[in-house]
NUMARVO-324290 format. One record per residue (C-alpha): residue number from 1; x, y, z. Coordinates in steps of 0.1 Angstrom, whole numbers, plus 5000, padded with zeros to 4 digits. Last residue first. Layout:
N
GURO / NUM / X / Y / Z;
...
***
This chain:
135
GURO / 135 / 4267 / 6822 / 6337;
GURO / 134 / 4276 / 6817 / 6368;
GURO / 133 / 4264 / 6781 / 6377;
GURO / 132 / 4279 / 6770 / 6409;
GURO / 131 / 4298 / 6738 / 6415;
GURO / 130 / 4303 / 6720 / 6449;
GURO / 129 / 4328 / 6689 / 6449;
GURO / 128 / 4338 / 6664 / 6476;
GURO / 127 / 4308 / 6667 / 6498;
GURO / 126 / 4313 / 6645 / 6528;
GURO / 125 / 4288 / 6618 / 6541;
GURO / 124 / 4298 / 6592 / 6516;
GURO / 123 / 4311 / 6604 / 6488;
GURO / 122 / 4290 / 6639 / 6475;
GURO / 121 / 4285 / 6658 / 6445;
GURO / 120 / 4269 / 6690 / 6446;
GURO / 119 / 4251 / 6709 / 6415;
GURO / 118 / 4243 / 6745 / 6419;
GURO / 117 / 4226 / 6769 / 6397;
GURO / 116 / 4205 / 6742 / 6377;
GURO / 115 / 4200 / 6732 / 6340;
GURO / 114 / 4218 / 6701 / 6343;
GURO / 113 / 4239 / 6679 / 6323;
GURO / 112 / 4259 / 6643 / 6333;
GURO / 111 / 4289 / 6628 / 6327;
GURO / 110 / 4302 / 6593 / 6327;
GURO / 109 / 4337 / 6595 / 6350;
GURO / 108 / 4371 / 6606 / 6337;
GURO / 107 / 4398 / 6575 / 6335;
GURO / 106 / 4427 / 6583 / 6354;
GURO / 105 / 4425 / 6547 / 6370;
GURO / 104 / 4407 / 6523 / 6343;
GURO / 103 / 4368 / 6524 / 6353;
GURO / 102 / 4346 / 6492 / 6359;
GURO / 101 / 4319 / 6511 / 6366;
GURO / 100 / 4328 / 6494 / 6408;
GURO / 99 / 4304 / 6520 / 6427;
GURO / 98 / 4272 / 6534 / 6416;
GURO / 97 / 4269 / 6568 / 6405;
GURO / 96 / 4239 / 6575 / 6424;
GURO / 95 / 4216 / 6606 / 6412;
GURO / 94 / 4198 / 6622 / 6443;
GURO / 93 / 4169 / 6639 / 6443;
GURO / 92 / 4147 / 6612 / 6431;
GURO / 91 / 4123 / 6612 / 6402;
GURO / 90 / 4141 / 6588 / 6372;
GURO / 89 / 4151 / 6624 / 6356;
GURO / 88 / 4163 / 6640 / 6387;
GURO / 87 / 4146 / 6654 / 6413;
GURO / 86 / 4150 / 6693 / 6424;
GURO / 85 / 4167 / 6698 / 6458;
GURO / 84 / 4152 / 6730 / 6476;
GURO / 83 / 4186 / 6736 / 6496;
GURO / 82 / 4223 / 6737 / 6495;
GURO / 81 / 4225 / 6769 / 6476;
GURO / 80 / 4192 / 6770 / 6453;
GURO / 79 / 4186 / 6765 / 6422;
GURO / 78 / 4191 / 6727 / 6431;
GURO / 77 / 4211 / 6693 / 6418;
GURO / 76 / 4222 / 6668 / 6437;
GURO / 75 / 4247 / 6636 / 6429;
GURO / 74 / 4259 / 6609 / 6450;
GURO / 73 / 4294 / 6590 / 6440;
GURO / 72 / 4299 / 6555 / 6451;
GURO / 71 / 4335 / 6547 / 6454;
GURO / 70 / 4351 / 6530 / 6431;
GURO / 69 / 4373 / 6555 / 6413;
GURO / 68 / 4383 / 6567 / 6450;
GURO / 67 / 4419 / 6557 / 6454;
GURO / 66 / 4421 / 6566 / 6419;
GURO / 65 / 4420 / 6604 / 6424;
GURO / 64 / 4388 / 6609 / 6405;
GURO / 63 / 4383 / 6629 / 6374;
GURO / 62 / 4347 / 6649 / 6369;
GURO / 61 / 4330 / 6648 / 6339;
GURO / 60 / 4302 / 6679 / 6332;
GURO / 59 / 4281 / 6681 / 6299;
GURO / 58 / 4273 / 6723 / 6293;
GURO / 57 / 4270 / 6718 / 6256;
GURO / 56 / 4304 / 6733 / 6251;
GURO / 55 / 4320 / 6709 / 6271;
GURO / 54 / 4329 / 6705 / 6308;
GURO / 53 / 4362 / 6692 / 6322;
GURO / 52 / 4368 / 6685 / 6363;
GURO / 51 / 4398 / 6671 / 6375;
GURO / 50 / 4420 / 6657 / 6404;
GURO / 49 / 4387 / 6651 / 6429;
GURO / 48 / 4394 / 6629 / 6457;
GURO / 47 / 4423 / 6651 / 6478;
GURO / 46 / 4414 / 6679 / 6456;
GURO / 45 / 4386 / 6679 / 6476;
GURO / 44 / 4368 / 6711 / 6456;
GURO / 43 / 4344 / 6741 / 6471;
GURO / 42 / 4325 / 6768 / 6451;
GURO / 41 / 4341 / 6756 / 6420;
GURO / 40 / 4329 / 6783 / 6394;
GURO / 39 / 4306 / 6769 / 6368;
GURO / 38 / 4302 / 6783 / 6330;
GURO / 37 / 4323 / 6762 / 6314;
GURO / 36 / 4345 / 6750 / 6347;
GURO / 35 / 4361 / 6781 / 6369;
GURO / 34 / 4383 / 6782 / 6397;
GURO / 33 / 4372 / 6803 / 6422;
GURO / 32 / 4387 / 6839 / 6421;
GURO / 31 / 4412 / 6845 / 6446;
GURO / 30 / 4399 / 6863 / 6480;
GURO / 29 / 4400 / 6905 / 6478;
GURO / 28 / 4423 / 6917 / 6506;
GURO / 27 / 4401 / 6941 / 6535;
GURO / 26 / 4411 / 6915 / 6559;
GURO / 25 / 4448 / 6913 / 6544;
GURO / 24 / 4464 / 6884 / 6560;
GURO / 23 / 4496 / 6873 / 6579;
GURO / 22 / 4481 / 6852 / 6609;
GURO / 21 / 4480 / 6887 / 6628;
GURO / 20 / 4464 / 6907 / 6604;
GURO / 19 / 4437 / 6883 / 6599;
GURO / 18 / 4435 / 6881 / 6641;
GURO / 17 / 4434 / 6920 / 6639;
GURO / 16 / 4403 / 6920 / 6616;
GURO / 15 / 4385 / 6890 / 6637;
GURO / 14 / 4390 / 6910 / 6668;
GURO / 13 / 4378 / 6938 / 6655;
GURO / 12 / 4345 / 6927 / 6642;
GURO / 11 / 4338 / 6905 / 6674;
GURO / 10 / 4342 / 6939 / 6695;
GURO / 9 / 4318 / 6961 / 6670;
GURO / 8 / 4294 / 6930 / 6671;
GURO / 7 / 4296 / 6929 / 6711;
GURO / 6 / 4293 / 6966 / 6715;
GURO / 5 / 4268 / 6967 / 6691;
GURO / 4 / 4243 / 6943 / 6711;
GURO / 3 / 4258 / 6965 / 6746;
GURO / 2 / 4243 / 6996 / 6728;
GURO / 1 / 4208 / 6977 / 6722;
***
């Protein structure tokens, strides 16, 4: 058990000094994540996504970088962080925004409205935008 702490004492240290060393604060608070209507951007490509609006009734559009506007987006939705997937109305998990809808570049994409914690949305095999209910 003493040579368990040892190690986890050891791996602490070494990650505060390498913060310190590459210029950080470890004890520094991290910025805020930016915030949507009541969703904070856990994680957003700004490399695909260059916007993301939501109204008062809680309806989220994101804004593609145009290089992506036809590009199939895939939608989840769960209370949970990246697990226990609810379905969507037509009983999948996932909600495909098909390809090719004929968007203008710079042109916000059809929205949608959910009453879960977390909604993801994904190109391909890489999620692009991860938004977390707050309030």
């Amino acid at each position: 058990m003493k040579s368990y702490l040892k190690v986890v004492l050891s791996l602490a240290l070494t990650f505060a000094a390498s913060a310190v060393f590459a210029g950080q604060d470890p004890s520094a608070e991290q910025p805020a994540p930016p915030r949507f209507g009541p969703f904070d951007a856990l994680l957003i490509d700004n490399g695909v996504i260059q916007g993301v609006k939501v109204d008062d009734t809680d309806k989220i559009w994101i804004l593609l970088n145009p290089q992506y506007r036809n590009e199939e987006i895939v939608l989840r939705i769960s209370n949970d962080f990246k697990s226990g997937y609810r379905n969507w109305h037509h009983g999948e998990p996932n909600l495909i925004s098909p390809a090719g809808q004929n968007k203008a570049p710079n042109e916000w994409t059809d929205w949608v409205r959910t009453s879960s914690n977390y909604i993801e949305y994904w190109i391909g095999d890489k999620l692009v935008l991860h938004l977390k209910r707050v309030s």
